[in-house]
N, C-alpha and C positions, 0 to 999 in steps of 0.2 A: 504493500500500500504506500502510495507516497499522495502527501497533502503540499500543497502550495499555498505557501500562507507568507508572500513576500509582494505582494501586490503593488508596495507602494516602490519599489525599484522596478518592476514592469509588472503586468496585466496580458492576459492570455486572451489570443485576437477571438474575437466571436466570432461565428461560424457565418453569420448574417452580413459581419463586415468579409470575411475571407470570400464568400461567394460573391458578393460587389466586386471587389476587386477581383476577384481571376477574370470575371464580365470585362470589366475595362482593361484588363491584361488581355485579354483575347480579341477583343471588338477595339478597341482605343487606342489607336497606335502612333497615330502622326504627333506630328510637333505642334503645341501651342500657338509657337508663333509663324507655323505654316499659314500663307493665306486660302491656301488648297480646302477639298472637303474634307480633310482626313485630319487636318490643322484646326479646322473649324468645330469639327466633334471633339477635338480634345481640348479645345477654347472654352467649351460648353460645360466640361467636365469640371473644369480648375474653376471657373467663376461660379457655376452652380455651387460647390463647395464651398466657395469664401459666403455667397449671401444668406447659405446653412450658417457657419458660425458667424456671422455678422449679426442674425437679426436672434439668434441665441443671447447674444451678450449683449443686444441694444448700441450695438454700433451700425457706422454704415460701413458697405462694403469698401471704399476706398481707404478706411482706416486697419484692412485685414492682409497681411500679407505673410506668406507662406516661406519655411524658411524647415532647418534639417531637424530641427527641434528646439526645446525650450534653453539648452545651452548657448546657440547658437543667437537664439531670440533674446537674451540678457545679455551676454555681451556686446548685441549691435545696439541696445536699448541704453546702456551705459557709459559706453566706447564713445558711439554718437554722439551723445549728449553731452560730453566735453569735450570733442571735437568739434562739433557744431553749433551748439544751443549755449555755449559759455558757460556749462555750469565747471564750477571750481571747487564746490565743497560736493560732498557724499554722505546724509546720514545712515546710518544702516547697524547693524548689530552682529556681533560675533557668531550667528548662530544660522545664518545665511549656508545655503547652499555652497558646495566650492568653487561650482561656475562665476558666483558673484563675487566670493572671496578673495579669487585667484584674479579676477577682473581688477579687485579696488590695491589687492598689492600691485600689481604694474603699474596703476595710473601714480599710484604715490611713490613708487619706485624710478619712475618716471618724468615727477613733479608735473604732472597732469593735472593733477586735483588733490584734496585732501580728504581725507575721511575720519569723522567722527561718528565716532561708537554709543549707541544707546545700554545704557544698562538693563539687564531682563534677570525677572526674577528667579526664581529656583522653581516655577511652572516655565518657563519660558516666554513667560509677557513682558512687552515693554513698558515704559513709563510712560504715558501719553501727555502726563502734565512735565515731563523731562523735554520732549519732543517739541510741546509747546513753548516752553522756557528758551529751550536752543534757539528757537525759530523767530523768537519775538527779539532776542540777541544777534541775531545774525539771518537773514533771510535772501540774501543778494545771491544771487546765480549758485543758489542751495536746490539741490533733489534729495529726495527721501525714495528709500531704496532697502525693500523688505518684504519677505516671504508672504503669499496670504496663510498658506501650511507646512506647517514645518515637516519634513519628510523623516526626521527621527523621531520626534516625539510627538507630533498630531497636534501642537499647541496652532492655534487659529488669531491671527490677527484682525481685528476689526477694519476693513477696507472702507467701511461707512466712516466710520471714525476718522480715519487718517485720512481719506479725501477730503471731507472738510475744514481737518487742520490744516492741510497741506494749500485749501484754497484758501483759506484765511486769509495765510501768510503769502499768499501767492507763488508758492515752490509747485514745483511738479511732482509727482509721487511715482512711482516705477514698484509696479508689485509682481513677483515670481510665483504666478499662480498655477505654475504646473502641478501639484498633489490636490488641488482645488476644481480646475476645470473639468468639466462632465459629472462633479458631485456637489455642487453647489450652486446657487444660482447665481448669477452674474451680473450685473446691471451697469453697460458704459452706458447710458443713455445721457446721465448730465454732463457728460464729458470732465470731468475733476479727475479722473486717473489719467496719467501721457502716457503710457506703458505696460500691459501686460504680457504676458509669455506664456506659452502651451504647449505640450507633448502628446501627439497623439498616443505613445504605449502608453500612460498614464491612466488612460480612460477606454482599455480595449481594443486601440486603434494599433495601427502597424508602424513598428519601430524606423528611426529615421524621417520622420517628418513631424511637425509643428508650424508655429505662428509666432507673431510676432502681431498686437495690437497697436498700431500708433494712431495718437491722437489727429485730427486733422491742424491742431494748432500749434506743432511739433515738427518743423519742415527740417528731418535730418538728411544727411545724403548718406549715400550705399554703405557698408561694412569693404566689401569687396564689387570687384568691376568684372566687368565683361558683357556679356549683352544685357537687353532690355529690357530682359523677364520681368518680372512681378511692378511694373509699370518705373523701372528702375532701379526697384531700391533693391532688389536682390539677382542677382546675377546666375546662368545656369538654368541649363532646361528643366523646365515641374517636373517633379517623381509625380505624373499621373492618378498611379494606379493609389500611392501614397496617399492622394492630399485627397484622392476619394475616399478611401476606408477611413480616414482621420473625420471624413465629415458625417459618414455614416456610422461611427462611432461616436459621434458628438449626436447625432439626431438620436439615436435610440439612447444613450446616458440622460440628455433631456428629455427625454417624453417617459424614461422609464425612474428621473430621479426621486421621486417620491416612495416609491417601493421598493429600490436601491436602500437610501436610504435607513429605511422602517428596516432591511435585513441586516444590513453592516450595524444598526445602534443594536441592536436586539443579540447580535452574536457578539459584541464586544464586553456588550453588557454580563452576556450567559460567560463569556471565557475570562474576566476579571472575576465572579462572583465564583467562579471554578477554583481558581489560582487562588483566592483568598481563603476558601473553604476546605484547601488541601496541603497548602503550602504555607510554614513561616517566615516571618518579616522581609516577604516580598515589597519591592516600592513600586507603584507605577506611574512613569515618567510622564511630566507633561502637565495641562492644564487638568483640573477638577472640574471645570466650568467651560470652557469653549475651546474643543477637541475637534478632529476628522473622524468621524465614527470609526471607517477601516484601519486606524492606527492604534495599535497597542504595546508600548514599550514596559519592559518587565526587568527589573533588574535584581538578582540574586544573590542572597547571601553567600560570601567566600569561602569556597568549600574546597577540598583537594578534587571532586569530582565536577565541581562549577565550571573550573578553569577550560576542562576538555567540551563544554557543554554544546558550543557550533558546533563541532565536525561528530559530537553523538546523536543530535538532533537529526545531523545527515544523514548520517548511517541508518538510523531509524526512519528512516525517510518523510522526515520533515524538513520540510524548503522555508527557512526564517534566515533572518539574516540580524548582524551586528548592530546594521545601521545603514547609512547611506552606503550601495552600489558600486558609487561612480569611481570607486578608486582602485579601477584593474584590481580584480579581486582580493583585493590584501586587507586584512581586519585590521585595523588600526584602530587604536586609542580615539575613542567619540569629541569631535571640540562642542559640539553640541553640550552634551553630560558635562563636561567638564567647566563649561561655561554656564551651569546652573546648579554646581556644586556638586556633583554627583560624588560619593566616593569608589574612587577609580579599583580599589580591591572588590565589588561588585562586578559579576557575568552581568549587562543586559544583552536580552534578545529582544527585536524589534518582530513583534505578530503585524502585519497586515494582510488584508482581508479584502474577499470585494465578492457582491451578491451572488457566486456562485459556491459560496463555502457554507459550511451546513453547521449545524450542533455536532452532530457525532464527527467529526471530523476534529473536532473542539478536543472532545471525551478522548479522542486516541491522543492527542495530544499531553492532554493532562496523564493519561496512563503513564506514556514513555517519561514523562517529565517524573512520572513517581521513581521508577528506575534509576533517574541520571542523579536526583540530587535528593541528599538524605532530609536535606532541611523539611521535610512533611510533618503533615499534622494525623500523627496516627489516631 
């Protein structure tokens, strides 16, 4: 038996997106920017797709533009914007993804821009009256630059909130809502965010494509050059068959987010009330109050059988992971945990989840977990 319960480092494509696409792998062949018929169908393809997630998130389509993923979509959103829009400061928090992290060491490494750090507690929330404070001190060619979900610990930023601080003060806001998009709802319509970002595996869709939302009031130029594609600002012929499945994974996660939802709160709920009823002084990381349902971080007491506890999970064939992914498979020490005080002689394993995982799926979980670590509640 092997369970997959690592969802929030990728999501298993739906069968509903895999047959779209092999249709437009087999029928959709020409080039976009053909003026031919063959150009034309696949014209049809890539823009039907943008006014799917356009009119999802309350933007228009000329603010949607198509890009290799949500990495690639935060650093042209960031890069940009102090290449071109003059920003010079960077708020943001230690607890950002590494795509953004690794962005704001170059630019300061660079003296590009400077970046100042918000402090976040031991849920992983920021200070909003810190944020306000900074901002009413200094607001000149400042962006505000910060996760809507944290991909380790599920802790959830309020986007309502910091929009409006951020127009207050007149700054731009830039949020990394790839563990958000397709489970949450989304609303550009007042236009107060300049930037969001999105991975289609994130939400079911197929690996290697995303977006990139800019604002219409936001006029950056390209990341990289070469032809016309995506009305300029992205260079390189559309992956197709990609930016289809990416849409018809965004259409079925919106039409089906309510009942999504209601299953990931309902399992997270049933496998923390597991873990507490069988296991001692477990912690679970992250907010108490405004979480990602699919996320569950667990961290364990230090045991001689703790330390082996990944690679026994595997063996057992449970697919969980450390923590973020993105670091060429290597487990490294969490900056996340570490940056809301975790103590580091603590195993956590990070559970996610996504509405095709069940209860009993849970129950083998907690079984093997009795096996690996003595700490139980006999």
């Amino acid at each position: 038996m092997r369970i997959y319960f690592d969802n929030a480092s990728t999501t298993p494509l739906l069968p509903e997106v895999f047959n779209y696409m092999h249709e437009v792998n087999s029928l959709i062949y020409g080039n976009p920017s053909s003026i031919h018929f063959f150009g034309r169908q696949a014209k049809i393809i890539v823009e039907d797709a943008r006014k799917i997630l356009a009119e999802g998130l309350g933007a228009s389509t000329g603010e949607i533009f198509f890009t290799s993923g949500a990495t690639e979509a935060n650093n042209m959103a960031l890069y940009c914007s102090v290449r071109d829009l003059g920003i010079q400061t960077i708020i943001s928090t230690k607890i950002e993804h590494h795509c953004n992290l690794h962005m704001f060491d170059y630019l300061e490494a660079n003296n590009l821009a400077s970046i100042k750090y918000l402090n976040v507690n031991n849920e992983g929330h920021i200070d909003y009256d810190q944020l306000d404070e900074i901002l009413c001190q200094n607001n000149d060619n400042v962006m505000v630059s910060l996760m809507h979900g944290n991909n380790e610990i599920g802790t959830l930023n309020d986007m309502e909130r910091l929009a409006e601080i951020c127009h207050n003060h007149n700054v731009m806001l830039h949020m990394d809502s790839a563990q958000t998009i397709g489970k949450m709802p989304i609303d550009l319509s007042d236009e107060k965010v300049a930037f969001i970002s999105g991975s289609a595996h994130k939400f079911h869709g197929p690996k290697g494509v995303g977006f990139i939302y800019i604002n219409n009031n936001n006029l950056i130029k390209p990341l990289f050059h070469g032809g016309d594609q995506e009305r300029g600002m992205r260079s390189g012929t559309e992956n197709i068959s990609g930016i289809a499945g990416m849409a018809k994974a965004f259409e079925l996660a919106s039409s089906e987010m309510e009942d999504r939802t209601k299953i990931l709160s309902e399992l997270r709920q049933y496998f923390v009330q597991q873990l507490q009823d069988n296991f001692e002084d477990i912690i679970i990381n992250g907010s108490s109050s405004s979480f990602l349902p699919n996320i569950l971080s667990v961290s364990f007491p230090p045991s001689e059988n703790v330390d082996m506890l990944m690679m026994n999970l595997d063996i057992s064939g449970i697919c969980a992971s450390s923590g973020s992914a993105c670091s060429s498979g290597v487990e490294n020490d969490s900056h996340v945990l570490e940056e809301i005080g975790h103590d580091p002689k603590r195993k956590t394993v990070r559970f996610s989840f996504s509405h095709l995982n069940t209860k009993k799926e849970v129950d083998y979980v907690i079984s093997k977990l009795h096996k690996l670590t003595p700490e139980r509640i006999s």
